[in-house]
N, C-alpha and C positions, 0 to 999 in steps of 0.2 A: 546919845551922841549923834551928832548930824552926819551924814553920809560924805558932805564936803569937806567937812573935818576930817575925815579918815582918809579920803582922797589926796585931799592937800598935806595931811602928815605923812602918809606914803608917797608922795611926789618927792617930797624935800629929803627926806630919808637917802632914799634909793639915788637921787640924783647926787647927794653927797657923796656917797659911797663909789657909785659908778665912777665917781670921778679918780679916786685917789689911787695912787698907782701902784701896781703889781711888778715886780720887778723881780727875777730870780739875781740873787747873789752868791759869793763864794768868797772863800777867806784863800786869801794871798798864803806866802809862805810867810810873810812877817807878822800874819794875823788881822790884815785890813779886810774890812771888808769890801768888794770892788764887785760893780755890776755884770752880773754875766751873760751880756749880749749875744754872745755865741752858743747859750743853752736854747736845745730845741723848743722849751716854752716859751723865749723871753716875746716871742710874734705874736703865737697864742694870747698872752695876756697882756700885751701892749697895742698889738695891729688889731688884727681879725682873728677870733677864735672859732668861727667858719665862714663858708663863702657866701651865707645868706644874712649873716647880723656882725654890726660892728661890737668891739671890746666894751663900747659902754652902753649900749643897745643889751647883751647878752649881761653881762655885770648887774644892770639895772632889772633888766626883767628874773634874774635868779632872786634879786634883795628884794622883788615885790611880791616874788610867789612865799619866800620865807615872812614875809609881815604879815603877808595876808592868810595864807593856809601851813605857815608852821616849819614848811620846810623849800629848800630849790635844790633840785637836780639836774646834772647834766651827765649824759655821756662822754667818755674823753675814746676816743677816736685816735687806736695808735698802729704805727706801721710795723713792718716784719721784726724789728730790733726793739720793740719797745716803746719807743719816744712815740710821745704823745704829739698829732697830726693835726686835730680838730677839736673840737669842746660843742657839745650840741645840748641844747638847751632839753628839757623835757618836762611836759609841766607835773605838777603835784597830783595830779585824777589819775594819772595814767602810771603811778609807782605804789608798790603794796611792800610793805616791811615786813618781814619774817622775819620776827623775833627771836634770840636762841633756846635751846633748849636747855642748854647747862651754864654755865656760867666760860665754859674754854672755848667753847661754839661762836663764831662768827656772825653778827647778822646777815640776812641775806634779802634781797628785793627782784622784785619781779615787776618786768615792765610791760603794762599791757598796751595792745595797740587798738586807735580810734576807729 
């Protein structure tokens, strides 16, 4: 397979993807489903999910690191209460899986730095 074959099917992928929209929602009391603008993520996944890449900038580059090396990471950046602040990309080299050891066991991962 030619190199610009896998280039251009990872362009068209990731650009698809990046595009479509992330919206947090929440069911009414009647059971509708209604966009929930006022949740702390709706920014995050629609504006800026930090202050150095845009939502399809960051979208895109998580959907090229999963085609190309299997997986995308990001750290979620949250304030004293919880709610999630930031989204920061991290690439695939720099993350190690710890596998569990039983089956009740959590995975766990370790981020190394460059």
């Amino acid at each position: 397979m030619l190199l610009s074959t896998v280039y251009r099917c990872v362009e068209v992928i990731s650009d698809s993807v990046a595009q479509l929209p992330l919206e947090p929602y929440r069911i009414d009391s009647n059971g509708y489903k209604m966009k929930f603008t006022k949740h702390p993520t709706y920014r995050l996944l629609n504006s800026e999910p930090n202050s150095k890449m845009t939502r399809f900038t960051f979208i895109k580059t998580l959907i090229v690191s999963t085609l190309l090396k299997g997986n995308g990471f990001a750290y979620i950046e949250r304030d004293n209460e919880g709610n999630a602040t930031a989204m920061h990309y991290i690439p695939s080299e720099l993350v190690t899986i710890i596998p569990p050891k039983t089956l009740g066991d959590a995975v766990a991962y370790t981020v190394g730095i460059v």
